[in-house]
N, C-alpha and C positions, 0 to 999 in steps of 0.2 A: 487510186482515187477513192473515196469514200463515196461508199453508196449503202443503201437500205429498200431490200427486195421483200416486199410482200409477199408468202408464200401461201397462205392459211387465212383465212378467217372465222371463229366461230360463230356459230347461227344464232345462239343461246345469250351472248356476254359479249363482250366488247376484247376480248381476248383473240389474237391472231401469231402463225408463225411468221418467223421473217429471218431474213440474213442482213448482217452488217459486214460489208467489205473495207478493208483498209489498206494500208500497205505492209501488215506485219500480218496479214491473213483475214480469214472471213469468222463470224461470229453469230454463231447460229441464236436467234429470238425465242420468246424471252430466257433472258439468260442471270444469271446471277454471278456477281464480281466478286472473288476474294481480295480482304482490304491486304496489299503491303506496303503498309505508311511509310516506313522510308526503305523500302527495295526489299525487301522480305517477307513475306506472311509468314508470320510467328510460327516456331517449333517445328516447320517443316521442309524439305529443299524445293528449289526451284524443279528440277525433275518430276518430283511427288506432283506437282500442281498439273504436271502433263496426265501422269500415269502415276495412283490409279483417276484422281478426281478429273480430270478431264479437262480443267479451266481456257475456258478460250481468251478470256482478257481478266487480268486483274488491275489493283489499284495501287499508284502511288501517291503521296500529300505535298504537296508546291511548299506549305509552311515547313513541313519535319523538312525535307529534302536540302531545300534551302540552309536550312540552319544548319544541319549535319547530312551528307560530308559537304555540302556548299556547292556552289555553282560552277568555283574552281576545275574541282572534281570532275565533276559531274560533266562536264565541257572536253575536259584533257581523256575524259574515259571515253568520249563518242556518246555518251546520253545515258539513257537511263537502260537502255533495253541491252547496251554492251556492258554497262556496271556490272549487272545482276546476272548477266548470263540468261537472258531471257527473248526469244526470237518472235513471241505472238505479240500481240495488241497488247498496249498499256494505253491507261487511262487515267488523269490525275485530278483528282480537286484542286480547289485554288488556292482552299487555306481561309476561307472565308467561315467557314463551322469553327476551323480552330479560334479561332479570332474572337467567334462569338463566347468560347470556352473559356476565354482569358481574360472575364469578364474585370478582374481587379489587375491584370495587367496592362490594357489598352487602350488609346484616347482614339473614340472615331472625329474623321473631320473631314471635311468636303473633297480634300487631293483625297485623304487613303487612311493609313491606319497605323498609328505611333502603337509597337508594343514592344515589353520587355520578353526577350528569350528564356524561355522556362528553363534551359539547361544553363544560363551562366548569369541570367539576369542583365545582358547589355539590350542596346535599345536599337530597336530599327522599323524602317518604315515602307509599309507595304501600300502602291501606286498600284491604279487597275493596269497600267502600263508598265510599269516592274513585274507586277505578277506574269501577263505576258510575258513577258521576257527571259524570267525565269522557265515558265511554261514552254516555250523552244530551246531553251537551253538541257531541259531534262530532254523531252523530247517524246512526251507520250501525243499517241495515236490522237486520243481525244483530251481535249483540254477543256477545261471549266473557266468561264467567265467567275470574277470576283466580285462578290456581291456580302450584302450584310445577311447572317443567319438571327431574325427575333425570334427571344426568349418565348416559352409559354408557359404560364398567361402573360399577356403584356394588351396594355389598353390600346386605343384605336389608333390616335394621337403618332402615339410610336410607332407603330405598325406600319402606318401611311408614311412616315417619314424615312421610317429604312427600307419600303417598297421603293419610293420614290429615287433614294438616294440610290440604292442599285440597281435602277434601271438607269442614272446620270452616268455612275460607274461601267454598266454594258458596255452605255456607246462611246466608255473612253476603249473599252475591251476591244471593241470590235474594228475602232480605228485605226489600234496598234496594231491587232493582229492581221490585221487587211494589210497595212502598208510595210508589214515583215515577212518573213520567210525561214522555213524551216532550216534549220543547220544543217542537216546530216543526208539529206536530199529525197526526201520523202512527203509526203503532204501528210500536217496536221488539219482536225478539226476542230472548230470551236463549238463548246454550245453552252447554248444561257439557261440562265437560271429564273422561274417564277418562284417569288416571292409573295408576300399578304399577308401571312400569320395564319387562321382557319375564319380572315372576313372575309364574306361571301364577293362581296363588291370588290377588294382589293385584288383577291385571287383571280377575279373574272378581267380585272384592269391589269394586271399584269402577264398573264396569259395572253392577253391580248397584246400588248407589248411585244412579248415574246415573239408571237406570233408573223407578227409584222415585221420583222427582223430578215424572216424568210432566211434563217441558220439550216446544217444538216441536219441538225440534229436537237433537241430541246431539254430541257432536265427540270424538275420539281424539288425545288428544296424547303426547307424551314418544317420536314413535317418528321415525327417519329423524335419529338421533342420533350415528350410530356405529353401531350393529349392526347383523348380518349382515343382508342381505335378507331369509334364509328363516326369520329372528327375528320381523320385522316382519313380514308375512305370517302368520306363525304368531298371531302376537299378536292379529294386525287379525280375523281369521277367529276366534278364540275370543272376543273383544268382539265383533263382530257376530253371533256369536248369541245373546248377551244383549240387548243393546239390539233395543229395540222394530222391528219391521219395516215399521209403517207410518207411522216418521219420519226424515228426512235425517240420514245419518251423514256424517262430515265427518271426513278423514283428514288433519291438519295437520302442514303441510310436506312433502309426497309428491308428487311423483319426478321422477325419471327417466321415460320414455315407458313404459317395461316397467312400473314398479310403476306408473302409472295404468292397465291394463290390468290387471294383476295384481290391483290392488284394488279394482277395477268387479267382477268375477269373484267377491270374497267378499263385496258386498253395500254397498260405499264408494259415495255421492252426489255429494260435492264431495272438492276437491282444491285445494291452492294449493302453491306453492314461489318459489324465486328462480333457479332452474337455468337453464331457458329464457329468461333475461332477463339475469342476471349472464353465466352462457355464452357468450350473443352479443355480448356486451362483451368479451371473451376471441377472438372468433374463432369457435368452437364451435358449431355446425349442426346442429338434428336434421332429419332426411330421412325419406322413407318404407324409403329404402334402408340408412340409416346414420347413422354420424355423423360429420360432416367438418371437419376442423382449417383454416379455410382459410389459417391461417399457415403451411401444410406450402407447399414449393417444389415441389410438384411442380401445386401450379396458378398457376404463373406465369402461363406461358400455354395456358391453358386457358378457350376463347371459347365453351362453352358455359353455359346459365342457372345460373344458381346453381340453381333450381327449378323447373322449369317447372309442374308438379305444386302451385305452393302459392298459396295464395289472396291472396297477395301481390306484387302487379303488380311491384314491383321486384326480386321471385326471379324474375319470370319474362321480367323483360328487361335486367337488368344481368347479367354475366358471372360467373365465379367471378373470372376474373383480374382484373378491374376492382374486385372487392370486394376480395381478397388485396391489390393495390395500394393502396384505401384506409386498409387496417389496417397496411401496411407504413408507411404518409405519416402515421400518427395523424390522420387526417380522422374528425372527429365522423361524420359523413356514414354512417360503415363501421357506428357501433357502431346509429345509427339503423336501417338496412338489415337489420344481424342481428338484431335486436328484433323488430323485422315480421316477420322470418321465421320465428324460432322460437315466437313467439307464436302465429301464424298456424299453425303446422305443430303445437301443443298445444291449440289450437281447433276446426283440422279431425279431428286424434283422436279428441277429443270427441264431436265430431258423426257420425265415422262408426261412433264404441261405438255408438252409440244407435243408427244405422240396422242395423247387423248385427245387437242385440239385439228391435228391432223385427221383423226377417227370420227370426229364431230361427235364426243361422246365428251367434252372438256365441262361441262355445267353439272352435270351426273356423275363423274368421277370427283371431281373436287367438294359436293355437296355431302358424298359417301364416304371421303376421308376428314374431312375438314375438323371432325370432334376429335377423333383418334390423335392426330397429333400434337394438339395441347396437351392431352392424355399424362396424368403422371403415375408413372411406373413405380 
C-alpha cells in the first residue's frame, strides 16, 4: 500500500523528512529521481543506480515507452520493473511534457491529443484514458495524471484554457483509474498535476483543484520551462501552501543542485530532471565546490581525483586529466564516468538535506553552500 510518513520537520523553511512506501519498497524524503525515459538511464547499468548512487525510485516516460518497445512488450515482459531488471519503485510520467515538445507535431482537442511519432512519423492518439492504460500496463509504482504542459511565456487566455482542460482531462484520469486495476498484482498510485503557467490566480485555482481530489499523492508541473528562477520558486512556494501537507509533493523536472535545495526549503518531496545525466554526457560536473567543465584545457594535466568526496569509486581514483582525455578521444567510457558522478553527487545531496533537516541545522547549511555550487571551476 502506498503511504507517506512524516518524519522531520524543519523549524527554519518549510522543509521536512519523510518516507514513501509502495509495493516495490520504501523511499526515503526528499529524494531526487533519475530520468530513464524508456527503461534505462543513459550510459549506466541498472546495478550502478543501486550501488554506488543509491537511487530509491527512478523514472520512466508513458509517451517514449509506448512508442518503443510498445505495450506489446511491455505486457508479455510482466511490466516495466521485469523488462529492465529493476526490483525498487518506478515511477512514470504521462507523456504530457513530451506532447507539449512536439509543439509542430500535434493537434490538441477536447478527447486527447492527435500526434505524429518522432521515430517513424505515423500518427496516434493519446486519451487521458489510454494513457491510463498504458500506465498499468507498464506498471510503475506512481503514475502521473495526463495533462497539458504551457509554454513560457504564453498570455493568460491560454494559460486558463490548458488549466482548465487538464483539470477536464484529471477527472477522465481518475475515473479510469478508479474503475481499473493493476495487472501484475500490486497497487498503483495516481497523482495529479497543478497547472497555471506562473498566474498567481491560476496556480492558486488549480492547487485547489488538485487538492480537492484528495489523491496520495500531488505533483507541480509546467515549471523549469523558461522562466526565471525567482518565478518558479515564487510559484512552487504559493502551490505548496495549498496542497495538502501531509502528502508528497513532487516538483517535476527540477534543477539544478541550487533549486533542489531551494525547493526542499518550500516544502518539495521529490524531484526528477535530465541535467545531471544529459550534463555528464557534455563533460559537465557538479561538485561540492562547483561546477567543472572538464573539456576546459586547463585540466589537461591535472592528476588530481576527479572527486574524491563522491560516493563514486571512479571520482575518486580516476584523474580529472584521464577523464578530459576520454571525452577529448569520444571514449564511451567518459560519458559512463560522468553519469556516476553527477548522479551520485545529486543522491548524496539528497541524503545530506535529510540529515541537516534531521539535525535542525537545514536553513544554515543550505544558506553556507548554496554559492559554492553554481561555482565554476
Amino acid at each position: 500500500m502506498f503511504e507517506f510518513t512524516i518524519l522531520k520537520k524543519d523549524d527554519q523553511t518549510s522543509a521536512r523528512t519523510g518516507q514513501i512506501s509502495t509495493a516495490h519498497g520504501n523511499i526515503p524524503t526528499p529524494i531526487f529521481m533519475p530520468v530513464g525515459t524508456l527503461g534505462s538511464v543513459k550510459a549506466i547499468h541498472q546495478h550502478e543506480l543501486i550501488d554506488p548512487i543509491a537511487a530509491k525510485i527512478i523514472l520512466g516516460n508513458t509517451y517514449h515507452l509506448y512508442l518503443r518497445p510498445g505495450t506489446d512488450i511491455l505486457y508479455a515482459a510482466g511490466g516495466l520493473h521485469k523488462f529492465m531488471h529493476w526490483d525498487d519503485p518506478l515511477l512514470t510520467d504521462s507523456g504530457g511534457y513530451q506532447v507539449y515538445s512536439l509543439a509542430s507535431q500535434r493537434k490538441i482537442k477536447e478527447e486527447g491529443v492527435i500526434f505524429q511519432s518522432h521515430i517513424d512519423g505515423s500518427t496516434h492518439v493519446f486519451t487521458p484514458e489510454k494513457v491510463m492504460d498504458i500506465q498499468r500496463i507498464i506498471g510503475a509504482d506512481i503514475i502521473m495524471a495526463f495533462d497539458e504542459c504551457p509554454p513560457y511565456p504564453c498570455d493568460y487566455d491560454y494559460a486558463k484554457k490548458s488549466m482548465d482542460l487538464t483539470h477536464r482531462w484529471l477527472k477522465r484520469c481518475c475515473t479510469r483509474f478508479d474503475e481499473t486495476e493493476g495487472l501484475y498484482g500490486y497497487q498503483q498510485t495516481l497523482f495529479p498535476i497543478v497547472q497555471g503557467s506562473t498566474y498567481a490566480d491560476l496556480r492558486k485555482e488549480s492547487a485547489e483543484t488538485i487538492r480537492d481530489l484528495d489523491r496520495e499523492g500531488n505533483a507541480i508541473g509546467g515549471l523549469s520551462v523558461g522562466e526565471p528562477a525567482e518565478k518558479m520558486y515564487e510559484t512552487t512556494a504559493r502551490v505548496c501552501e495549498i496542497l495538502p501537507v501531509e502528502k508528497p509533493r513532487y516538483l517535476m523536472g527540477v534543477g539544478t543542485p541550487v533549486n533542489l535545495l531551494e525547493g526542499i526549503a518550500l516544502g518539495i518531496d521529490m524531484f526528477d530532471c535530465v541535467l545531471p545525466s544529459r550534463n555528464a554526457r557534455h563533460g559537465l560536473l557538479y561538485t561540492w565546490n562547483g561546477v567543472i567543465n572538464i573539456n576546459n584545457a586547463k585540466w589537461k594535466d591535472n592528476f588530481d581525483p576527479i572527486d574524491p568526496t563522491s560516493n563514486a569509486k571512479t571520482s575518486q581514483i580516476y584523474t580529472k586529466a584521464y577523464l578530459r582525455h576520454l571525452f577529448k578521444a569520444n571514449e564511451i567510457t567518459a560519458m559512463q564516468i560522468a553519469t556516476l558522478h553527477n548522479l551520485s553527487f545529486y543522491l548524496s545531496l539528497m541524503a545530506e538535506a535529510r540529515v541537516q533537516i534531521e539535525k535542525g541545522t537545514f536553513s544554515t547549511w543550505k544558506n553556507s553552500i548554496i554559492h559554492s555550487l553554481d561555482f565554476r571551476l
